[in-house]
C-alpha positions as CSV (number, residue, x, y, z in Angstrom):
1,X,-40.9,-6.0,48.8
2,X,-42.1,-7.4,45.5
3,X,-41.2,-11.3,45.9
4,X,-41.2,-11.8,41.9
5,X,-38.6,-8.4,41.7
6,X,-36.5,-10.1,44.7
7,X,-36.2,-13.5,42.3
8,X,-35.3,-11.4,39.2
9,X,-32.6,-9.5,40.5
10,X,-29.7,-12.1,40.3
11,X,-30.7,-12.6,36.8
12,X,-30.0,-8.8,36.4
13,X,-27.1,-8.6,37.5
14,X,-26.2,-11.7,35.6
15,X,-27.6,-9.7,32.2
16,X,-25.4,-6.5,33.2
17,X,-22.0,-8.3,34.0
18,X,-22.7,-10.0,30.6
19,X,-23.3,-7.1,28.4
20,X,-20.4,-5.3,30.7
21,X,-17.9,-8.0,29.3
22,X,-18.9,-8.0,26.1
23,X,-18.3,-4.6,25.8
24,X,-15.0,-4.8,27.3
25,X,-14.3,-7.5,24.4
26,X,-16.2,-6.1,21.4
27,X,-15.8,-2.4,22.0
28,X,-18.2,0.0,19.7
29,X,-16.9,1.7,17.3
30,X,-18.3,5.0,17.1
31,X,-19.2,6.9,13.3
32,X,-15.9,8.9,14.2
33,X,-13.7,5.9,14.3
34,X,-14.5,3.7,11.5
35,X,-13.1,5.2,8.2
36,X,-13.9,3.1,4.5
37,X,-12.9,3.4,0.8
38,X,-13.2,1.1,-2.1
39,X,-10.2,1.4,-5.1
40,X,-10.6,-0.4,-7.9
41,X,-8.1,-3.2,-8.7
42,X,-6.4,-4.3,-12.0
43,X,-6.7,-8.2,-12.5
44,X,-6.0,-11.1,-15.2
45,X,-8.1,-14.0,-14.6
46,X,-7.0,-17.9,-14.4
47,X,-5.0,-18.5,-17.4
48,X,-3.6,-15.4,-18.3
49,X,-6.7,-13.7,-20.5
50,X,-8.9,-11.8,-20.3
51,X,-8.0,-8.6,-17.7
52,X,-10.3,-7.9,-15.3
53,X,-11.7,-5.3,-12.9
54,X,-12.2,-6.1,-9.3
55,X,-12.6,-4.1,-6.0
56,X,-11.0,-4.6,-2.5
57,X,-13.2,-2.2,0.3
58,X,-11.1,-1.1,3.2
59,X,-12.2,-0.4,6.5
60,X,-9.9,0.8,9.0
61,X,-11.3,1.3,12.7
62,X,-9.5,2.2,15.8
63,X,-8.7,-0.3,18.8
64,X,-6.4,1.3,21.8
65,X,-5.9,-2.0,23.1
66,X,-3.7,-3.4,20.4
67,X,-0.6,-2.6,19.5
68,X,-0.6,-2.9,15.2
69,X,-1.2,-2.0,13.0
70,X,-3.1,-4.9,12.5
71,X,-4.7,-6.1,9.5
72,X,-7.2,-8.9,8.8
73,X,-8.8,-10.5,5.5
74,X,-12.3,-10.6,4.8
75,X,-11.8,-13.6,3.2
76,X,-14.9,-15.9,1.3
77,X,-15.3,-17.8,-1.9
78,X,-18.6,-17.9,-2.9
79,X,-19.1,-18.6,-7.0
80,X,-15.4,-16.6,-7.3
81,X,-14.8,-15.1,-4.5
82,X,-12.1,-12.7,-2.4
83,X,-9.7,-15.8,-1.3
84,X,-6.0,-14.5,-1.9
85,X,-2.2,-15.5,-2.0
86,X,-0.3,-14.8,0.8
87,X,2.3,-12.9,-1.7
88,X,-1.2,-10.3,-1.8
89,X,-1.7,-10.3,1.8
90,X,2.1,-9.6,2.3
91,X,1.4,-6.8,-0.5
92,X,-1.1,-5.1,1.4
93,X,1.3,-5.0,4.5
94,X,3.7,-2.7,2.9
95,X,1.1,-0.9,1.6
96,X,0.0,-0.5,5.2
97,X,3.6,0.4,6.0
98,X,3.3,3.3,3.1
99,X,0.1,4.5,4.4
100,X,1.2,5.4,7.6
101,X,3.7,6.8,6.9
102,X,2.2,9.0,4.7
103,X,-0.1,10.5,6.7
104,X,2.2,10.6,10.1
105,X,0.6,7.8,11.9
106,X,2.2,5.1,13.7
107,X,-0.9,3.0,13.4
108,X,-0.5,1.2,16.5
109,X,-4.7,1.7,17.0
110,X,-5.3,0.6,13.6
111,X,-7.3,-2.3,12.7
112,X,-7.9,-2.5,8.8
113,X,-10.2,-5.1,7.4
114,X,-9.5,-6.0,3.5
115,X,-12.1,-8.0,1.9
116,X,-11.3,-8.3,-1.9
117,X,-14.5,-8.4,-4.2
118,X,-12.7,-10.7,-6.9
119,X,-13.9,-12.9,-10.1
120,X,-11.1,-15.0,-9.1
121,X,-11.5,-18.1,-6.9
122,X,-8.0,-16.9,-6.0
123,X,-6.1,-13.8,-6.4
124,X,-2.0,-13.7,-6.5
125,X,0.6,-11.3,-6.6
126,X,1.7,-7.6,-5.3
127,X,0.2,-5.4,-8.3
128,X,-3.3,-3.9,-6.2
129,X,-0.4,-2.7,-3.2
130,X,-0.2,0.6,-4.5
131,X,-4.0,0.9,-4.9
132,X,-4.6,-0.5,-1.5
133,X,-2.2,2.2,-0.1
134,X,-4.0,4.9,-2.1
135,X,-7.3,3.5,-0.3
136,X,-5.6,3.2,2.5
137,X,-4.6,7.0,3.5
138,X,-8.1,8.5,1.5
139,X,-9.9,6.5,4.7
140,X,-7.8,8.0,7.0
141,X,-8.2,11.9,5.3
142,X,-11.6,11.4,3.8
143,X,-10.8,12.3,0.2
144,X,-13.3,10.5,-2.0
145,X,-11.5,7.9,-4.8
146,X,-12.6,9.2,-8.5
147,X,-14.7,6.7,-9.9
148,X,-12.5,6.9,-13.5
149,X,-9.1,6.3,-11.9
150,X,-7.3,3.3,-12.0
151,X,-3.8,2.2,-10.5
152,X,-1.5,-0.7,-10.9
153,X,1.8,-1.4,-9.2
154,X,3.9,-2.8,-6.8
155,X,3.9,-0.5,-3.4
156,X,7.1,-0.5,-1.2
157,X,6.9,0.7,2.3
158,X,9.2,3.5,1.7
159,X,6.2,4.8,-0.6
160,X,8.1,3.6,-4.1
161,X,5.8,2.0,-6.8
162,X,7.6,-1.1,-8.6
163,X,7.0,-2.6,-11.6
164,X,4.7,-5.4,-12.5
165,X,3.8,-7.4,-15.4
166,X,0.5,-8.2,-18.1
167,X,0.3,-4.0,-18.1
168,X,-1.3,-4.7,-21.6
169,X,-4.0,-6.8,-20.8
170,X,-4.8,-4.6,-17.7
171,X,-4.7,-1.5,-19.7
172,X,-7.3,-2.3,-22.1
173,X,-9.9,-4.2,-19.4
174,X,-9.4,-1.2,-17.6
175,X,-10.3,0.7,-21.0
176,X,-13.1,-1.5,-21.4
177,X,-14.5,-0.6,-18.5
178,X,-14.4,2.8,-19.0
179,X,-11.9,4.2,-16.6
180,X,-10.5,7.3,-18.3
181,X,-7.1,7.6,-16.8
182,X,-5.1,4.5,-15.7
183,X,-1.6,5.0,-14.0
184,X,1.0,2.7,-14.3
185,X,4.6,2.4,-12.1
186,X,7.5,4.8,-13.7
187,X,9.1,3.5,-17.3
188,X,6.4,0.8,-18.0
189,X,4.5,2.9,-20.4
190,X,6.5,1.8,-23.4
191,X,8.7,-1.3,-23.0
192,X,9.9,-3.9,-25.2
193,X,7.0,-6.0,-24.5
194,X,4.2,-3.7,-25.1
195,X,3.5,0.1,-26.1
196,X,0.8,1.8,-24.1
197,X,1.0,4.8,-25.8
198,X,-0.4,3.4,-28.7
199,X,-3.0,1.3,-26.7
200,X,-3.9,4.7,-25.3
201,X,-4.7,6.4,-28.3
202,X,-6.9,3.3,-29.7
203,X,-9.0,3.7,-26.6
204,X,-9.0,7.5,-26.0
205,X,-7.7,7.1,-22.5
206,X,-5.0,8.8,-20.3
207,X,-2.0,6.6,-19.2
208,X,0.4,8.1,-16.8
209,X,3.5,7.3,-14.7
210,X,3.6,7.5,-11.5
211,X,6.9,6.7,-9.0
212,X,5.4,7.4,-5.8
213,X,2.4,6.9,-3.6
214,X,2.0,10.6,-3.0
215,X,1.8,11.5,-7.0
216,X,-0.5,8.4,-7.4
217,X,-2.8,9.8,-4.6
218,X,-3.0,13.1,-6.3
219,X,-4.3,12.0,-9.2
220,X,-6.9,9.0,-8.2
221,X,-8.6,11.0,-5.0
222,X,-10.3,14.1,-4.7
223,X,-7.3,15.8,-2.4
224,X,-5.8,19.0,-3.3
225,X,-2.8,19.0,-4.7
């Protein structure tokens, strides 16, 4: 027998229980497994002016070891960066909550990575749930998000979509950016504090009210209604 092949076997098997581990602790997602979408988000930076357009990419991949859903932030701050509040991060858990339960899932295999593509060092507050949740389920169908559809609201795990503030300021940066229908939550389109109808008009746009996440998703993805 080869003497050299005799001396490399031990580090063989060494290499093989390795990789074998590894595997066990990193499994491989397959094509199949690993779903993504990107919806745009409606922002105001630091200091209340201007509004501003950033993107949160989901990725949701499939682990039958855990027992989730789980979700994890893809947190970094480089030059303005995706670093957000933990009222957002406890956003995007109902929106999770919404998800599934829009499309029949328990989601205990779920693992769904959020990283927030932001101008903000940091960003606060519930308003990208709904959006989140609309990304959220066109991952799991494979409906495509239309590129001139925006969203803005508050999502509730039931599905509901609450009310949030600056709709104004959000409105016209998503105007400026070209986005050609914007929805907003049920009875914010005209309110004491601002008229979007108007704004509308000015800008040539669509704004529409929407109550739940399944009217929402009709309207920003490529499903069939």
């Amino acid at each position: 027998m080869d003497k050299s092949a005799t001396r490399r076997r031990p580090y063989l098997i060494i290499l093989l229980s390795t990789i074998i581990l590894c595997t066990q602790a990193f499994p491989l997602w397959s094509a199949d497994s690993r779903r993504l979408a990107t919806v745009p988000a409606l922002g105001v930076l630091a200091g209340g002016q201007p509004g501003i357009i950033h993107y949160i990419v989901l990725q949701i991949d499939k682990d039958p070891r855990q027992e989730g859903p789980t979700v994890q932030f893809n947190e970094m701050n480089l030059g303005g960066g995706s670093i957000v509040s933990e009222d957002w991060k406890e956003g995007v858990k109902q929106a999770v909550a919404a998800a599934t339960k829009a499309v029949g899932e328990d989601g205990r295999e779920w693992v769904i990575t959020i990283k927030n593509r932001s101008y903000n060092a940091l960003t606060e507050g519930m308003s990208a749930s709904s959006a989140v949740a609309v990304g959220i389920v066109a991952a799991w169908r494979g409906d495509d998000i239309k590129s001139d559809v925006a969203l803005t609201g508050k999502i509730m795990p039931d599905g509901q979509i609450e009310p949030v503030g600056a709709l104004l300021i959000k409105v016209e940066a998503a105007a400026r950016a070209q986005f050609k229908t914007i929805l907003v939550p049920r009875g914010q389109l005209d309110t004491a504090d601002w008229d979007l109808s108007q704004l509308a008009t000015r800008w040539n746009i669509n704004v529409i009210e929407v109550a739940t996440l399944e009217e929402a998703y009709l309207l920003m993805t490529t499903a069939a209604p």
